[in-house]
Backbone as CSV, one residue per row, in Angstrom:
resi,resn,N_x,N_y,N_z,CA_x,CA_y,CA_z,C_x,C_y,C_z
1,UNK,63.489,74.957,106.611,64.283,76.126,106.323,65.245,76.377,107.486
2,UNK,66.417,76.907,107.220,67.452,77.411,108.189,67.407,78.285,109.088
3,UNK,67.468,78.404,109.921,67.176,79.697,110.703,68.443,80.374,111.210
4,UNK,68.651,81.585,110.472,69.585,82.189,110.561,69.753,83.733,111.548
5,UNK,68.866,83.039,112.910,69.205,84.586,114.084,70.308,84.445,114.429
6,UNK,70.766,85.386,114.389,72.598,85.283,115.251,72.130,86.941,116.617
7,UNK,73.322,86.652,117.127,73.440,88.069,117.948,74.604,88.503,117.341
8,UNK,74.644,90.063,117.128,76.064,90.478,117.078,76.270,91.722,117.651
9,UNK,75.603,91.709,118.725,76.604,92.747,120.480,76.308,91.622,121.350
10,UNK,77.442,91.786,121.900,77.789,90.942,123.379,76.472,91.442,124.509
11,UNK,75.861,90.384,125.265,75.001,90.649,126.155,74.883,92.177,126.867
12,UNK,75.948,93.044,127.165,75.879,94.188,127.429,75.837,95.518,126.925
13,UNK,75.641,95.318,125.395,75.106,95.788,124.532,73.643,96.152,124.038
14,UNK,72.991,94.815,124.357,71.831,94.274,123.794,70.471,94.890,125.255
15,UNK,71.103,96.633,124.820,69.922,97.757,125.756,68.670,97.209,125.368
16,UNK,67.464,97.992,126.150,66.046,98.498,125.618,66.460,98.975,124.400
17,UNK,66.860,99.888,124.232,66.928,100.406,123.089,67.639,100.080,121.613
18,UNK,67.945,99.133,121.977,68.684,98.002,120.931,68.036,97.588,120.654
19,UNK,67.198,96.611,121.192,66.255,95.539,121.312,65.330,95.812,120.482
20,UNK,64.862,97.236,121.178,63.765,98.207,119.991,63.872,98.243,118.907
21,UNK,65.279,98.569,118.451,65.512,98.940,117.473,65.526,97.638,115.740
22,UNK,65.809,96.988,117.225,66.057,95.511,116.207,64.587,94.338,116.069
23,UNK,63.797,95.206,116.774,62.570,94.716,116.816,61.978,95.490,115.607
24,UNK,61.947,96.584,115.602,61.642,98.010,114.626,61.579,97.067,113.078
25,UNK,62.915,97.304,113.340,62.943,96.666,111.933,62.854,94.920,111.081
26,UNK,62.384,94.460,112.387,62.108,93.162,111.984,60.644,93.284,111.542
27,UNK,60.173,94.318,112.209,58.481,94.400,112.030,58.390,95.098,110.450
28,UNK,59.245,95.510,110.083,59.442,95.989,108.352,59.147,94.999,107.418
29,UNK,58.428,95.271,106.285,58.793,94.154,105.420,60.288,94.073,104.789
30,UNK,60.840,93.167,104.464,61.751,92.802,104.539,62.455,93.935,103.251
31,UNK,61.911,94.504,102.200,62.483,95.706,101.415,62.469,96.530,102.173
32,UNK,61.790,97.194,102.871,61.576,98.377,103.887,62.915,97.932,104.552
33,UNK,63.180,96.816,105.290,63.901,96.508,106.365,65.704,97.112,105.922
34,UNK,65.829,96.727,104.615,66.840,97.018,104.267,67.533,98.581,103.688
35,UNK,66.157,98.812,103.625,66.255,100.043,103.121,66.633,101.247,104.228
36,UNK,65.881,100.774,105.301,65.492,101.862,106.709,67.034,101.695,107.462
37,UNK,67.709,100.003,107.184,68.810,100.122,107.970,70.415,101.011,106.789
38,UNK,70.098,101.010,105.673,71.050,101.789,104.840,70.681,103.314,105.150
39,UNK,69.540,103.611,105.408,69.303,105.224,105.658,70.011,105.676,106.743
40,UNK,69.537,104.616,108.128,70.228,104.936,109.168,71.680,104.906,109.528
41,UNK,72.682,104.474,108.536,74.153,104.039,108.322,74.643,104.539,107.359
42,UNK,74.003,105.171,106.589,75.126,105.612,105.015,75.511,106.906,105.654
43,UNK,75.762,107.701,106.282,76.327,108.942,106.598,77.281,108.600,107.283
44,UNK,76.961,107.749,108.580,77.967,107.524,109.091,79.205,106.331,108.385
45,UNK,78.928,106.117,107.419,79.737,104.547,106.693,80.375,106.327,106.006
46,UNK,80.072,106.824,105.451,81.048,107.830,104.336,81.993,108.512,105.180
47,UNK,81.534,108.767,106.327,82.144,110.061,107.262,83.217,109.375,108.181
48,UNK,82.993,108.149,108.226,84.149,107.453,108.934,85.115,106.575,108.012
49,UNK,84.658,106.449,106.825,85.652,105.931,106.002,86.757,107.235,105.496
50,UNK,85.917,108.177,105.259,86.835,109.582,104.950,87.847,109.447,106.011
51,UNK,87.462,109.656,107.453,88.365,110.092,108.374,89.042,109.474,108.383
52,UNK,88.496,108.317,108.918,89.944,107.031,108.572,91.015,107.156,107.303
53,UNK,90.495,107.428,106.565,91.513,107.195,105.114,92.262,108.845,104.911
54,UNK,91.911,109.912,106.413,92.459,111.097,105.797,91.877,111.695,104.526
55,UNK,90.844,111.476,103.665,90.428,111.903,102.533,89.855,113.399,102.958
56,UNK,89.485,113.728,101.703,88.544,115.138,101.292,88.070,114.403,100.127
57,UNK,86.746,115.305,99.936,85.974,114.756,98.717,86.386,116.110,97.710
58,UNK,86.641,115.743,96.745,87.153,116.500,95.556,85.883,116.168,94.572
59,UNK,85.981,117.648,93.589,85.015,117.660,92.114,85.600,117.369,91.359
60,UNK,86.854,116.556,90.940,87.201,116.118,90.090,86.095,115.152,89.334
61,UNK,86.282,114.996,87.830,85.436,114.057,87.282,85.949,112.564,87.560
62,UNK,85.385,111.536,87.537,85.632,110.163,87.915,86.365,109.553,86.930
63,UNK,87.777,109.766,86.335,88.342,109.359,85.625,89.318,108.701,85.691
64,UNK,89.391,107.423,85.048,90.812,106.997,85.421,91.851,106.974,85.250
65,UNK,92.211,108.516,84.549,93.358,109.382,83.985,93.977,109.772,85.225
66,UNK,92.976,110.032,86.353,93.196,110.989,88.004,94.364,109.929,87.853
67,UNK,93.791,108.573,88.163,94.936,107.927,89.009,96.292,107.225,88.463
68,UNK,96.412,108.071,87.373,97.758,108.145,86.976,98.167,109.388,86.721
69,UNK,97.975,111.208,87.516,98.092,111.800,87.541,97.917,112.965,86.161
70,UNK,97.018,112.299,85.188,96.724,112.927,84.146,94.960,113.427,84.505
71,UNK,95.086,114.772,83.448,93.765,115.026,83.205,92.844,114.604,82.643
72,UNK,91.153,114.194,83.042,90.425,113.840,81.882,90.345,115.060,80.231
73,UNK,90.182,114.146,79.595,90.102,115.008,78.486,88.542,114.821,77.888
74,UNK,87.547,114.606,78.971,86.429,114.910,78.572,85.770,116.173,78.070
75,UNK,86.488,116.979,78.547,85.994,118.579,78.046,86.550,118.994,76.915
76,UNK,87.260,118.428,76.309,88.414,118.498,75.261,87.815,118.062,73.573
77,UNK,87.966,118.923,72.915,87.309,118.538,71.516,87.320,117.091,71.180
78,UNK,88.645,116.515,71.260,88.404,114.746,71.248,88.069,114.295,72.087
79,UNK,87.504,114.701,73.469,86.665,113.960,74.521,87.638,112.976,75.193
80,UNK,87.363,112.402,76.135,87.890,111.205,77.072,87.919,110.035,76.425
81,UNK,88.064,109.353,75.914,88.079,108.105,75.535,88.345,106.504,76.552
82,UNK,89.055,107.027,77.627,89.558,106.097,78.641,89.332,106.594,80.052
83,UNK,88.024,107.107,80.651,88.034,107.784,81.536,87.012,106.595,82.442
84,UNK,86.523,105.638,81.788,85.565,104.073,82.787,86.778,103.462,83.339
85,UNK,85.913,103.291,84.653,86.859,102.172,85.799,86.048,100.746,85.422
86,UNK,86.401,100.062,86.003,85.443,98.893,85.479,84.749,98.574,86.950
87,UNK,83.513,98.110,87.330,82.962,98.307,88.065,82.347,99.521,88.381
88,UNK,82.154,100.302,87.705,82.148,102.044,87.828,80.057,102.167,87.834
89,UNK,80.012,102.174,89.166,78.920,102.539,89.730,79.166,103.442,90.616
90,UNK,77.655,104.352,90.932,77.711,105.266,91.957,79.013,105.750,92.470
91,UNK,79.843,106.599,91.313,81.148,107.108,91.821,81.325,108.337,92.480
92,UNK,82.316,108.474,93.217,83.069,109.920,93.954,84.503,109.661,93.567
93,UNK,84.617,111.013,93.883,86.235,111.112,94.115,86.889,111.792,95.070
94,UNK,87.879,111.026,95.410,88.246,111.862,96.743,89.829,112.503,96.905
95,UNK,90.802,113.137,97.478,91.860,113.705,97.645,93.043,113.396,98.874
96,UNK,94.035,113.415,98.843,94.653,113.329,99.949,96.108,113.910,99.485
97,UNK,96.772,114.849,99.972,97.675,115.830,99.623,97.590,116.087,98.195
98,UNK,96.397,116.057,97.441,96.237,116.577,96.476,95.974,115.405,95.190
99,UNK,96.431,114.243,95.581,96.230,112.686,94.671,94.880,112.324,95.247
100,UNK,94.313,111.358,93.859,93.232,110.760,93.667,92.766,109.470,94.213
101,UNK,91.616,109.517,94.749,91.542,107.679,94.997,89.537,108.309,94.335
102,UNK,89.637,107.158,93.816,87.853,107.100,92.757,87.503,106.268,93.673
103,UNK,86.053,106.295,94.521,85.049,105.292,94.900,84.117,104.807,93.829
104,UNK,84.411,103.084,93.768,82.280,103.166,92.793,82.266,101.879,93.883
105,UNK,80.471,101.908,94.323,80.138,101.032,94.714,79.288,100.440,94.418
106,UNK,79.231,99.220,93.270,78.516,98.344,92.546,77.585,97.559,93.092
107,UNK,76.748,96.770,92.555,75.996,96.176,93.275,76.780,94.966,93.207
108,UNK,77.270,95.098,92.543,78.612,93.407,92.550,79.671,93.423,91.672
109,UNK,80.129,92.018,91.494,81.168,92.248,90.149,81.536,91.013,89.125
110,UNK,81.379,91.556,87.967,81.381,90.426,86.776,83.003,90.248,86.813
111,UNK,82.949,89.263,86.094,83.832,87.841,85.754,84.893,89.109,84.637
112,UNK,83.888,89.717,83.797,84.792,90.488,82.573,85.791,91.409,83.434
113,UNK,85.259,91.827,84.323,86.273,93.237,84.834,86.907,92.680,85.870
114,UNK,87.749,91.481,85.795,88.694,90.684,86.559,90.111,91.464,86.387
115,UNK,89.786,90.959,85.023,90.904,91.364,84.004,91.499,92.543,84.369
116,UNK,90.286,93.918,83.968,91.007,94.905,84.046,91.076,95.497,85.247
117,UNK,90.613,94.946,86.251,91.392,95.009,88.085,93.071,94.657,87.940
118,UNK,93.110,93.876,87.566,94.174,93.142,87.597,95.450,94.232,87.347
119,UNK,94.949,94.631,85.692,95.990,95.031,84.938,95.437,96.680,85.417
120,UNK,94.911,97.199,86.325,94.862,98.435,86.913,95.908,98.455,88.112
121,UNK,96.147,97.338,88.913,96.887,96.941,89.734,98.363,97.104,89.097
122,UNK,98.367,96.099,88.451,100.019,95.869,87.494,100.295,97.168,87.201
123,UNK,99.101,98.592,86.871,99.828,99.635,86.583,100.079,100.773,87.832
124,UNK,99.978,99.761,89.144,100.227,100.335,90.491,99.284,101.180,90.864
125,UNK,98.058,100.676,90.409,96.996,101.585,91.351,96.656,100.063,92.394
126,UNK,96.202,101.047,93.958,96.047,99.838,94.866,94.372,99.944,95.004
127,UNK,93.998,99.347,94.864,92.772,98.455,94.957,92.144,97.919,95.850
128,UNK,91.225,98.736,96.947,90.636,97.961,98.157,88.832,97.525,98.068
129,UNK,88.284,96.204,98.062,87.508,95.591,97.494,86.521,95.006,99.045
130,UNK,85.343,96.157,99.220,85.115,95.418,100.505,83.490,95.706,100.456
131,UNK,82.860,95.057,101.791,81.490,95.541,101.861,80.806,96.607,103.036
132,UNK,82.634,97.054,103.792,82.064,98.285,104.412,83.448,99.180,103.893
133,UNK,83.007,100.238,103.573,81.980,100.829,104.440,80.882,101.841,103.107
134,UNK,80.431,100.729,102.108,79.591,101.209,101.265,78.291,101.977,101.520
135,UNK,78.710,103.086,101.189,77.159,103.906,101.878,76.123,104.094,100.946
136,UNK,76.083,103.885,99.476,75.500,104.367,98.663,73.796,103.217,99.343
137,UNK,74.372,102.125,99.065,73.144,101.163,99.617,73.857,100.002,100.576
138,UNK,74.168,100.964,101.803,74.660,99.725,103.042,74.720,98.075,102.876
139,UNK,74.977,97.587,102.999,74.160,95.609,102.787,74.266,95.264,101.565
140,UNK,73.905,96.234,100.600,73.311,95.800,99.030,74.513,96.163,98.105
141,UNK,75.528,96.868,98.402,76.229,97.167,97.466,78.091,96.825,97.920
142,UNK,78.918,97.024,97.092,80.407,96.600,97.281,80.995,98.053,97.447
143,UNK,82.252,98.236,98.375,82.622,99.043,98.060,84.453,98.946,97.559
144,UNK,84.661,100.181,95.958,86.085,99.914,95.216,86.314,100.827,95.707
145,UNK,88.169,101.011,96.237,88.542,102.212,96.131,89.792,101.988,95.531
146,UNK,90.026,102.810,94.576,91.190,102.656,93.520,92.160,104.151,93.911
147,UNK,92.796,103.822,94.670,94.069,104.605,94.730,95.348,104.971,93.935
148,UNK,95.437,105.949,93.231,96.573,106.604,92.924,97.603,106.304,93.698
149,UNK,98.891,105.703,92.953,100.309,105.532,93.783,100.597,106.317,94.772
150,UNK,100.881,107.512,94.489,101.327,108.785,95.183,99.796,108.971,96.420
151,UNK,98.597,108.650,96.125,97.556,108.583,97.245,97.941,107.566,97.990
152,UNK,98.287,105.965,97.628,97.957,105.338,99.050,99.837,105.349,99.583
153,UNK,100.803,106.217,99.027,101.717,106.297,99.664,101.598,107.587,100.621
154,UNK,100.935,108.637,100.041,100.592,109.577,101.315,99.372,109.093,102.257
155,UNK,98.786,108.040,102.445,98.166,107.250,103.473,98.974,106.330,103.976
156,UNK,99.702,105.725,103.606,100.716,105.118,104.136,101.606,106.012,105.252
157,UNK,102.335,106.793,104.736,102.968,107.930,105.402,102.358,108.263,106.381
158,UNK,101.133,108.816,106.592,99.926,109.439,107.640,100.025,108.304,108.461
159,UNK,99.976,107.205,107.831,99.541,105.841,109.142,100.555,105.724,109.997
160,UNK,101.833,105.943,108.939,103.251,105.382,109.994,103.413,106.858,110.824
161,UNK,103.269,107.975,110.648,103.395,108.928,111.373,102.533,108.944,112.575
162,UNK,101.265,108.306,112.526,100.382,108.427,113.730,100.752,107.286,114.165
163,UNK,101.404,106.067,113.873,102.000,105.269,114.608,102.923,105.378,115.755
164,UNK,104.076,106.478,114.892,105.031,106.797,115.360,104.868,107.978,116.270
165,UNK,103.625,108.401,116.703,103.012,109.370,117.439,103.642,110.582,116.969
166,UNK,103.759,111.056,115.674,104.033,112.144,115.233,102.566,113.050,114.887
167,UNK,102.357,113.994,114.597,101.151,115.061,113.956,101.045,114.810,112.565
């Protein structure tokens, strides 16, 4: 079998209390192990992806009407009909000058909902596809964030302004 120890902090990193820590959880069984290190990281994976991205978390419903600036019509006598993202696990929604970006973070992703990434894209929503900073289950899960036009252009804006050392 392979043996796959790596280090990943540089020697001056790698405290007592590192050491501990990474001892801690080696002594876990290996479900425990994964579990104990998503407990200890999912707050901080949500709270620094917010900041970074400028977000607020909004009660909007998880629809993918938001991110073309329409309302769901789930409450509505004919109901929502088009309100699934594809990949649409463990969702939020979040805000930024008032536009939508939907989180789901799946445990992965099928072959079928290629497609309608694709053609969610073509209708100018931007699409970021990664494995941090998923907090729902750290390690175990993907994280989507599907941005509204008008959202990742007011993140855009924010970026070049703090570039440009503006407020």
């Amino acid at each position: 079998m392979m043996k796959a120890q790596r280090s990943f902090v540089s020697a001056e990193h790698r405290t007592s209390d590192y050491l501990a820590a990474v001892k801690a959880l080696r002594d876990l069984d290996s479900g425990l192990r994964t579990r104990a290190y998503a407990e200890a990281v999912c707050q901080d994976h949500l709270d620094s992806w917010a900041k970074s991205r400028h977000l607020k978390p909004s009660s909007s419903y998880p629809c993918r009407r938001l991110l073309f600036g329409k309302r769901c019509g789930r409450g509505s006598r004919a109901g929502c009909q088009d309100h699934e993202l594809p990949a649409s696990d463990h969702l939020s929604v979040w805000q930024i000058n008032g536009h939508h970006v939907i989180v789901s973070q799946p445990y992965g992703i099928r072959d079928s909902w290629l497609n309608e990434l694709a053609s969610l894209k073509v209708r100018g929503v931007h699409i970021e596809i990664d494995a941090w900073p998923a907090w729902h289950f750290p390690g175990s899960v993907l994280h989507l964030a599907f941005w509204s036009a008008p959202a990742w252009d007011a993140y855009m804006d924010r970026i070049t302004k703090l570039q440009d050392g503006s407020p």
